[in-house]
C-alpha positions as CSV (number, residue, x, y, z in Angstrom):
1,X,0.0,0.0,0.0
2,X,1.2,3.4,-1.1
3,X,1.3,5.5,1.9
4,X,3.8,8.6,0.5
5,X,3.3,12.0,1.9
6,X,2.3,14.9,-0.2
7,X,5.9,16.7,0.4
8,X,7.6,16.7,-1.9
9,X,11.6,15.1,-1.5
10,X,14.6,16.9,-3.1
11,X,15.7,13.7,-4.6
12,X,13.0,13.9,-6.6
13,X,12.7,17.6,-7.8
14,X,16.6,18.8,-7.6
15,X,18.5,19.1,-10.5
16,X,20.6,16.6,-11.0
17,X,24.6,17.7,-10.9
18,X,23.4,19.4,-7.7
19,X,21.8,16.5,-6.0
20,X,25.4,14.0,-6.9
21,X,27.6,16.8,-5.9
22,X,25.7,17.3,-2.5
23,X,25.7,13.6,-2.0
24,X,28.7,12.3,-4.1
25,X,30.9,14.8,-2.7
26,X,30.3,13.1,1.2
27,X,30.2,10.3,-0.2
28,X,34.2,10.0,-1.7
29,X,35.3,11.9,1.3
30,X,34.1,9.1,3.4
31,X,35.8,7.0,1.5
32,X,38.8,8.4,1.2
33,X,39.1,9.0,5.1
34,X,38.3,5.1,5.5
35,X,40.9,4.5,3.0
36,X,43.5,6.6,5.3
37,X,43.2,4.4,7.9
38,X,45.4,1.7,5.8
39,X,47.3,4.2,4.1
40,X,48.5,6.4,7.0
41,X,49.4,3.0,8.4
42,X,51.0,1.9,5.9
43,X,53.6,5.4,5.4
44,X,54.1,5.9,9.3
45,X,54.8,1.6,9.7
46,X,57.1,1.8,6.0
47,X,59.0,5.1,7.8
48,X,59.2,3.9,11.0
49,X,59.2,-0.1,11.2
50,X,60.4,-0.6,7.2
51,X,59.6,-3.1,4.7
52,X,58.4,-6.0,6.7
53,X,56.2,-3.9,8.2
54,X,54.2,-2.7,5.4
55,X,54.8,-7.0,4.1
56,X,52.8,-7.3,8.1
57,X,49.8,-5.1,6.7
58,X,49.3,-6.5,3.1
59,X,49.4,-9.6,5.5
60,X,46.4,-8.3,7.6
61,X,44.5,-6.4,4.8
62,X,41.9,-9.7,3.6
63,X,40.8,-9.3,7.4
64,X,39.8,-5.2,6.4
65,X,38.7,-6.7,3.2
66,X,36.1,-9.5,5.1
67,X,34.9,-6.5,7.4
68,X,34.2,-3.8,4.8
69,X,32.6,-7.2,2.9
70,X,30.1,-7.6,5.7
71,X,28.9,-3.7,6.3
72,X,28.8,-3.2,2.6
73,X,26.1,-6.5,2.7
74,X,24.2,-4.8,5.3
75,X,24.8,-1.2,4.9
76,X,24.2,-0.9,1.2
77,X,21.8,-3.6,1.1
78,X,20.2,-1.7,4.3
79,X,20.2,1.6,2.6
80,X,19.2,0.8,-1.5
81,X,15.7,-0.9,0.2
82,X,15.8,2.4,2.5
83,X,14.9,4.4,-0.7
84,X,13.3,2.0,-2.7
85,X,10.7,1.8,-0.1
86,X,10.5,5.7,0.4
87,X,10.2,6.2,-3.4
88,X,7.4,4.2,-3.1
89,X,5.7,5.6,-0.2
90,X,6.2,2.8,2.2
91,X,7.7,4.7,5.5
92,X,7.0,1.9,7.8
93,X,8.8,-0.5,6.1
94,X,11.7,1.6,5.5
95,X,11.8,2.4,9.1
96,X,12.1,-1.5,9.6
97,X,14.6,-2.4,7.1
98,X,17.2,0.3,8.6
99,X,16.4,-0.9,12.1
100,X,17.4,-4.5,10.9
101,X,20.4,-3.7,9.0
102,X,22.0,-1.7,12.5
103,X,20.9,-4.4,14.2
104,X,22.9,-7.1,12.5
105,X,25.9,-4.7,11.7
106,X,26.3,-4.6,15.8
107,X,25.9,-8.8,15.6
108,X,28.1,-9.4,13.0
109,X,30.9,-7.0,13.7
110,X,31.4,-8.6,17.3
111,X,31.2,-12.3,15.5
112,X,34.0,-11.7,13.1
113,X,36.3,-9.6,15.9
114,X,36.2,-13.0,18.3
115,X,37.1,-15.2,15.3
116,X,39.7,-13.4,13.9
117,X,41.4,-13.6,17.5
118,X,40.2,-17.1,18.5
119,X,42.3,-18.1,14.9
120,X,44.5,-15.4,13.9
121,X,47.4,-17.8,13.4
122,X,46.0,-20.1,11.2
123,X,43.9,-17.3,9.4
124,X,47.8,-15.3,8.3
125,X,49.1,-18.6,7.2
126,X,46.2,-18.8,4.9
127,X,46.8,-15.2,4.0
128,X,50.5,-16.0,2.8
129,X,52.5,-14.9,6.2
130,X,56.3,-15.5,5.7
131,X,58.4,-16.3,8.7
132,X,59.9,-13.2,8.6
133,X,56.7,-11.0,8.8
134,X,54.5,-13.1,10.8
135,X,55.5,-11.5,13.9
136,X,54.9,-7.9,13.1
137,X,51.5,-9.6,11.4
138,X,50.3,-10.9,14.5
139,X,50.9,-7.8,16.5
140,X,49.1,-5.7,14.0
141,X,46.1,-8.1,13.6
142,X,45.4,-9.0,16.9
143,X,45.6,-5.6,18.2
144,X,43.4,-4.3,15.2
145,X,40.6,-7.0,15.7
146,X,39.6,-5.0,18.8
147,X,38.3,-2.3,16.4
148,X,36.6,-4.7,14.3
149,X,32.8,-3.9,15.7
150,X,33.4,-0.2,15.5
151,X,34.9,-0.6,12.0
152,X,31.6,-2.7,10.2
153,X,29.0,-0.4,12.5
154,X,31.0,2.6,11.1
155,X,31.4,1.1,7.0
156,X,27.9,0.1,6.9
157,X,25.7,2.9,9.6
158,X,27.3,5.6,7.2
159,X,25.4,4.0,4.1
160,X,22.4,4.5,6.5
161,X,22.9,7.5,7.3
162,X,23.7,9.0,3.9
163,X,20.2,7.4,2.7
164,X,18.7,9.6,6.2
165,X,19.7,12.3,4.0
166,X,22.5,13.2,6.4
167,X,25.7,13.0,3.8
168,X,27.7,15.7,5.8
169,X,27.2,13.9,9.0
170,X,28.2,10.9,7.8
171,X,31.5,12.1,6.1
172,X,32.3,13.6,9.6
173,X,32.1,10.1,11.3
174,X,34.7,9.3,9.1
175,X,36.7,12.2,9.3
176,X,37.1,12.3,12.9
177,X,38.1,8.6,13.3
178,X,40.5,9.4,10.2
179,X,42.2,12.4,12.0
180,X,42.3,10.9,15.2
181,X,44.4,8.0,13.6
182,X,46.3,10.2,11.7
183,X,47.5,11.8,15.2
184,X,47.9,9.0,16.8
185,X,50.4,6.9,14.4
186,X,53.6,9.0,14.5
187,X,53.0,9.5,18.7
188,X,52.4,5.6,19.1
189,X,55.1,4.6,17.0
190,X,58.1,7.5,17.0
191,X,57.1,8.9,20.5
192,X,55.8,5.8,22.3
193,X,58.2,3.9,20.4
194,X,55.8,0.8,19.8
195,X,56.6,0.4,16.2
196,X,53.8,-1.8,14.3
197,X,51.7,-1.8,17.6
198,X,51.5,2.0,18.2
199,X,50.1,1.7,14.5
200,X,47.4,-0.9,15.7
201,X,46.6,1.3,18.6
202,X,45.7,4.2,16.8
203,X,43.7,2.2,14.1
204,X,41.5,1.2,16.8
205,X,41.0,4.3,18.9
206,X,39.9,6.2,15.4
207,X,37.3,3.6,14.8
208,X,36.0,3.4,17.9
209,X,35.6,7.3,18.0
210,X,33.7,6.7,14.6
211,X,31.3,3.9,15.5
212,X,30.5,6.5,18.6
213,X,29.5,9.1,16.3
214,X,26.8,6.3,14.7
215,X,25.2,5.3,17.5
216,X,24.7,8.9,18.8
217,X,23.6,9.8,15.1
218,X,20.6,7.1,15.3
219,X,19.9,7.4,18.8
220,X,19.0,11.4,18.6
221,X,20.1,12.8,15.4
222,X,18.2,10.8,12.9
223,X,15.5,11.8,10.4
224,X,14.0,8.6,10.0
225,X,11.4,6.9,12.5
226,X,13.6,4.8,14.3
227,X,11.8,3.0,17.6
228,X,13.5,0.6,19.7
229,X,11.3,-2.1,18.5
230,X,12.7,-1.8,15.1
231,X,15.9,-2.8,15.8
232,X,14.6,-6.6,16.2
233,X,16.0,-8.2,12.9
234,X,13.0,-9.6,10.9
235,X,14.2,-12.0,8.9
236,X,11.9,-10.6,5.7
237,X,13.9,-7.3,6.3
238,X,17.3,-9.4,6.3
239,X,16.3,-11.6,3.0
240,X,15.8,-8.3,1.3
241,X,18.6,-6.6,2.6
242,X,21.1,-9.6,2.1
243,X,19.6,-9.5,-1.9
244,X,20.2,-5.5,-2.7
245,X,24.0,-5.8,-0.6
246,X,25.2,-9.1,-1.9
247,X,26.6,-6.9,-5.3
248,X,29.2,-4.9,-3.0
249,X,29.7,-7.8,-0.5
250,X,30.9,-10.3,-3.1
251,X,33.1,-7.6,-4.7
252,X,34.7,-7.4,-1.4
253,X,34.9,-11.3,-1.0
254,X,36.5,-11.6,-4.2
255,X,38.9,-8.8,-3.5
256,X,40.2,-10.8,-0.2
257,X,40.0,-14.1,-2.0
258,X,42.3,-12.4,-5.2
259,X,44.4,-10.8,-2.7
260,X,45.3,-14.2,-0.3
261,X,45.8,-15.7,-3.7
262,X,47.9,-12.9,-4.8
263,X,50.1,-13.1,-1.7
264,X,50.0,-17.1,-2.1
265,X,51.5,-16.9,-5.4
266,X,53.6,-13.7,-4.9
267,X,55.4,-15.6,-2.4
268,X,55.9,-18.8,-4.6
269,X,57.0,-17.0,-7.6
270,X,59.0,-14.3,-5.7
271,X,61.3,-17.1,-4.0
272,X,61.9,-18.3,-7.6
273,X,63.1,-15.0,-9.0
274,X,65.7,-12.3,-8.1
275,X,62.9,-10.2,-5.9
276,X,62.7,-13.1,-2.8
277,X,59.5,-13.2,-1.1
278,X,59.3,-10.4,0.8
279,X,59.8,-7.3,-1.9
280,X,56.8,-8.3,-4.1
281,X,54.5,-8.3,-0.9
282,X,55.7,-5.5,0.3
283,X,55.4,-3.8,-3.1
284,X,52.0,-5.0,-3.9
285,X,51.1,-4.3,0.0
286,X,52.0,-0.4,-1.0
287,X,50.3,0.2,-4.5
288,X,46.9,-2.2,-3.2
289,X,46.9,0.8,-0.5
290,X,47.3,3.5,-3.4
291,X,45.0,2.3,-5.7
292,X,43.0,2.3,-3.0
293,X,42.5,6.2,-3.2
294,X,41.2,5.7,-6.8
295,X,38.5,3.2,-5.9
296,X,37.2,5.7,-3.1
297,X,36.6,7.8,-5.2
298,X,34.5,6.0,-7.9
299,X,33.0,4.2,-5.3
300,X,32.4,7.2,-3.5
301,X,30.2,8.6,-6.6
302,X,28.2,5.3,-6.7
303,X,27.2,5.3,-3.4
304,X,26.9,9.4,-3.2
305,X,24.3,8.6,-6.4
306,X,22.7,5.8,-4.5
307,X,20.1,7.6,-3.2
308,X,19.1,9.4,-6.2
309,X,19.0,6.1,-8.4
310,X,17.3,3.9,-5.6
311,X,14.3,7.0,-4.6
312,X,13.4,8.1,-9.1
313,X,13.7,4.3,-10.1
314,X,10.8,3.4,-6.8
315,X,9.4,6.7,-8.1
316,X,9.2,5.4,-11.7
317,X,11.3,8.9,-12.4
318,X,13.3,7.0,-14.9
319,X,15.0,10.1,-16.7
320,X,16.4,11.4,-13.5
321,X,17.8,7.7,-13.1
322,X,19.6,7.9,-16.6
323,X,20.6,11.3,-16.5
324,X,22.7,10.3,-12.9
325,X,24.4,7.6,-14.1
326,X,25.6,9.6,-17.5
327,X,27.1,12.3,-15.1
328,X,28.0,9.4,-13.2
329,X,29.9,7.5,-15.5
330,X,31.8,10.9,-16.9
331,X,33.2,11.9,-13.6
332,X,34.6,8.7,-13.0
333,X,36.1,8.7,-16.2
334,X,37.8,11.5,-15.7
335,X,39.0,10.4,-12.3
336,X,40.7,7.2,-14.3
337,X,42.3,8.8,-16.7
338,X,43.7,11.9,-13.6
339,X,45.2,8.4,-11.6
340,X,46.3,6.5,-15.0
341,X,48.4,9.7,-15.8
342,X,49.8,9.7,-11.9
343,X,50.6,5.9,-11.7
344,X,52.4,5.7,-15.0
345,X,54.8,8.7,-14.7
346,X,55.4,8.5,-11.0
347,X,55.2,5.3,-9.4
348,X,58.7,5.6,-8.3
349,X,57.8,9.1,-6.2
350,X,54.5,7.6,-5.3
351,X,56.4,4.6,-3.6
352,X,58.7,6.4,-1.6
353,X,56.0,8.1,0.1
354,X,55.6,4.8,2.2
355,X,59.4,4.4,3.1
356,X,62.8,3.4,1.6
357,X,63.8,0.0,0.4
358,X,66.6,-1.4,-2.2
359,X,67.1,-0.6,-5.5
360,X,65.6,-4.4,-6.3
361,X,62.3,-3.1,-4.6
362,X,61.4,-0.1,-6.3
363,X,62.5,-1.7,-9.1
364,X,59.7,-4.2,-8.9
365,X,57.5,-1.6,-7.6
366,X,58.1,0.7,-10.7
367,X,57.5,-2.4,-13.2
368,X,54.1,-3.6,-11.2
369,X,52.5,-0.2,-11.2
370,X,53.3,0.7,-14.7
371,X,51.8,-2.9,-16.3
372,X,49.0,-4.1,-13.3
373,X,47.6,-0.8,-13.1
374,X,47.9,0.3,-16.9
375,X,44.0,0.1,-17.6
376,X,43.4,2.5,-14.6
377,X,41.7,4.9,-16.5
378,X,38.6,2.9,-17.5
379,X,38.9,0.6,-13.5
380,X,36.3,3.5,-12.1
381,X,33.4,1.9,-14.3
382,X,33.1,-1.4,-13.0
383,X,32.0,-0.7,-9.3
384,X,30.2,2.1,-10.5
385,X,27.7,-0.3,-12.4
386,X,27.6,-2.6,-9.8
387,X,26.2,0.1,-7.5
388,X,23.6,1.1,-9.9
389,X,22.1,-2.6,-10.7
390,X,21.8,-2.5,-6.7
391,X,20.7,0.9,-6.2
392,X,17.8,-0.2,-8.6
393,X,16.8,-3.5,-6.9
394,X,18.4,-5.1,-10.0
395,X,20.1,-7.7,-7.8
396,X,21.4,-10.3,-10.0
397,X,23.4,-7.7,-11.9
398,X,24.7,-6.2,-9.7
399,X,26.5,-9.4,-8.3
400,X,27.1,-10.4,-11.9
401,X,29.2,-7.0,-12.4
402,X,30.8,-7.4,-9.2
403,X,32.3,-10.8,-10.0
404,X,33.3,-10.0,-13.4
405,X,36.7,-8.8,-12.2
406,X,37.7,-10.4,-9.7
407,X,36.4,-14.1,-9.6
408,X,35.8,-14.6,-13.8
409,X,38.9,-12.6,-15.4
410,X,41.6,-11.7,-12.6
411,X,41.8,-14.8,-10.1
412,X,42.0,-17.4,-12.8
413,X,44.8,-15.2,-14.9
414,X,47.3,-14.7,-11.7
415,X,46.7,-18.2,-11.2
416,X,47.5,-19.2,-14.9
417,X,49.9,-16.6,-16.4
418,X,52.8,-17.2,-13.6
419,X,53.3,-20.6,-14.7
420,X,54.6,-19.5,-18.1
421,X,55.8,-15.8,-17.2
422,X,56.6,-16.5,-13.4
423,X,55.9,-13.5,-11.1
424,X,55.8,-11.3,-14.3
425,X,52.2,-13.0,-14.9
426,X,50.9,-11.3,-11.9
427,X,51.2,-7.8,-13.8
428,X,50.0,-8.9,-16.8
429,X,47.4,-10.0,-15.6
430,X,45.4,-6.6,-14.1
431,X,45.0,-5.0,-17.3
432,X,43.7,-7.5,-19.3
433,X,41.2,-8.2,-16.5
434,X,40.1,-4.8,-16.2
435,X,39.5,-4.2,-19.9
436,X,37.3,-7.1,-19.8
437,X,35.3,-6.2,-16.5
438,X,34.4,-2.8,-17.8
439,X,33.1,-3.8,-21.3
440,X,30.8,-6.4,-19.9
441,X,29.8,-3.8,-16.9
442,X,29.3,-1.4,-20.0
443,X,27.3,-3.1,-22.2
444,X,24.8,-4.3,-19.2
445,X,24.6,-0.8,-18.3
446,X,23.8,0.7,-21.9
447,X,20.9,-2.5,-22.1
448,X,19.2,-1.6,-18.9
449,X,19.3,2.2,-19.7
450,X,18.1,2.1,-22.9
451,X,15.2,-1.1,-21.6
452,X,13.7,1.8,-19.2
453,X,10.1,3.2,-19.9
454,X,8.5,6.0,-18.4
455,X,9.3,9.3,-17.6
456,X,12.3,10.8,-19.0
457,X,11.7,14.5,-17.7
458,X,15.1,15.6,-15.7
459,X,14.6,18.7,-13.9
């Protein structure tokens, strides 16, 4: 039953560039500040422990990967059924659905936290420790698990929050965490002296600052008609969730299962050439952290367009929904091809940001970001897609784009390529898997575009 009020909603009746700039602009700072928390790692532990330690957090990073797996599931899944319902009118179930997905973000973050402890030496062995690392791994991802609720309440309450129409609010829960971190990291590990465990420290007290800023957001900040009784999970509200958040969840998935695999056959590969094991994972550690910025941001516009795709597509608005993801796709174009420049003419300057090393590793490092990230200007497209098939209830393809990468084209070719090229198959590898992705998340994109009916006014 259609129960929509007679106010009208911006997302609705504001022009277009104004409405992705208001919320994709939050949106990609967000990201970015949750991408700090690696990266500021990352320089402070290369300056100040060296190269095992950044080796210890490309070690760690599948467990970051699992997290931000799980509050994407509930968070975007949470949010895109958020605005479906409230394009449609339906503001009690919309108030249910959010309740559910906070509910199991709390649950789940404090499941994954006690098994990451209860097996976090098995767990690094799978993710391809060395002997040499595994110390400085198990510091850093024991210490870090501690975080782990505050981290998934934080990743998925501020997809939540953004569809509240609160974007500002929710980039500032980032923010603080991020600059709290960023304070913390040279005091814990040059002034405390606790080297890769200072680094942990701080990780943890940013996040937890975050996830505080959540809670107090839905507890007396909110828009939304949030009552206590809403935050029982109803398992309708979780199937539905679970259906619109398994797209960015199994992106994530693949992501850790390419990178353990990565690390796996790094490590093989690397003790059979004149690298050794440890300079290709610290190298790849590095430019996974970098690239890291450039995803932000594209993912950043997807989500910051989420609620404008999600609210005209339940509103039958299907213009509006066509004109976004045009803009869409442009800006993140131009994004790839501003990073494609950067990573091709200085990888060497970009490296060195995150501490010194031999001549043998930035040699490797120069090589890997030149070939593996030589299709970077098209990379933005890809997730981009993804988050519109969700955004639009359009499941199935969502999940289909979000495999394309990294389960169909990437994880067989690092797998296959290094047995005729050795650990130059890695590299070769990226590119030819991201040319692939983006043309099949392309031509799905153009067909359901072109497939919609309706309105096509764009005010």
């Amino acid at each position: 039953m259609n129960d929509r009020k007679n106010t009208s909603n911006p997302l609705e009746t504001e022009r277009i560039g104004k409405l992705i700039a208001k919320f994709a602009i939050p949106a990609i700072i967000s990201m970015l500040v949750s991408s700090l928390y690696n990266i500021v790692d990352q320089i402070f532990i290369g300056q100040g422990v060296g190269m095992l330690g950044n080796a210890a957090t490309n070690i760690a990073f599948p467990v970051s990967i699992i997290c931000t797996a799980t509050a994407l599931l509930l968070g975007i899944g949470g949010a895109s059924n958020y605005n479906l319902a409230s394009g449609q009118g339906s503001q009690e179930r919309a108030a249910g659905i959010a309740g559910t997905a906070l509910a199991m973000l709390g649950i789940s973050g404090i499941v994954i936290a006690a098994a990451v402890l209860l097996f976090l030496n098995p767990l690094l062995q799978i993710f391809g420790v060395t002997p040499e690392v595994l110390p400085f791994a198990k510091d850093y991802t024991g210490i870090t698990a501690y975080g782990i609720p505050f981290l998934v309440l934080t990743t998925g309450g501020n997809h939540l929050i953004r569809a509240d129409r609160s974007p500002t609010y929710s980039m500032t829960c980032m923010l603080t965490g991020a600059v709290i971190n960023t304070v913390l990291d040279p005091l814990f590990i040059f002034g405390f002296h606790w080297g890769i465990k200072g680094a942990a420290a701080a990780t943890v007290i940013g996040q937890a600052a975050s996830g505080l800023m959540v809670i107090v957001y839905f507890g007396k900040l909110r828009k939304m008609e949030l009552s206590r009784e809403k935050l029982h999970p109803r398992a309708e509200y979780v199937k539905a969730i679970v259906s619109l958040g398994m797209a960015s969840c199994v992106n994530q998935i693949a992501m850790a299962a390419v990178q353990i695999t990565m690390n796996n056959t790094l490590r093989h590969y690397g003790a059979e050439s004149m690298y050794g094991t440890d300079i290709p994972l610290a190298c790849v550690g590095v430019i996974s952290k970098v690239n890291m910025v450039f995803m932000a941001i594209c993912i950043g516009i997807s989500q910051g367009c989420q609620p404008i795709w999600g609210f005209n597509y339940g509103a039958e608005r299907y213009g509006r929904v066509r004109d976004t993801y045009k803009k869409a796709f442009q800006i993140a174009f131009t994004v790839g091809i501003f990073f494609f420049i950067c990573f091709q003419l200085f990888p060497k300057q970009i490296v060195s940001i995150f501490g010194t090393g031999s001549e043998e590793y930035f040699r490797f490092a120069e090589r890997y970001f030149k070939i593996f990230m030589l299709m970077t200007f098209i990379n933005g497209v890809q997730p981009m897609c993804s988050g519109f098939f969700t955004s639009i209830g359009k499941a199935k393809l969502g999940i289909a784009v979000s495999l394309t990468r990294q389960v169909i084209f990437l994880l067989p070719l690092i797998l296959i390529f290094p047995v005729f090229m050795g650990i130059d198959g890695v590299m070769y590898a990226g590119p030819i898997a991201d040319g692939a992705a983006a043309a099949v998340a392309i031509g799905l994109a153009v067909r359901e575009l072109k497939g919609m009916k309706g309105n096509s006014g764009c005010p």
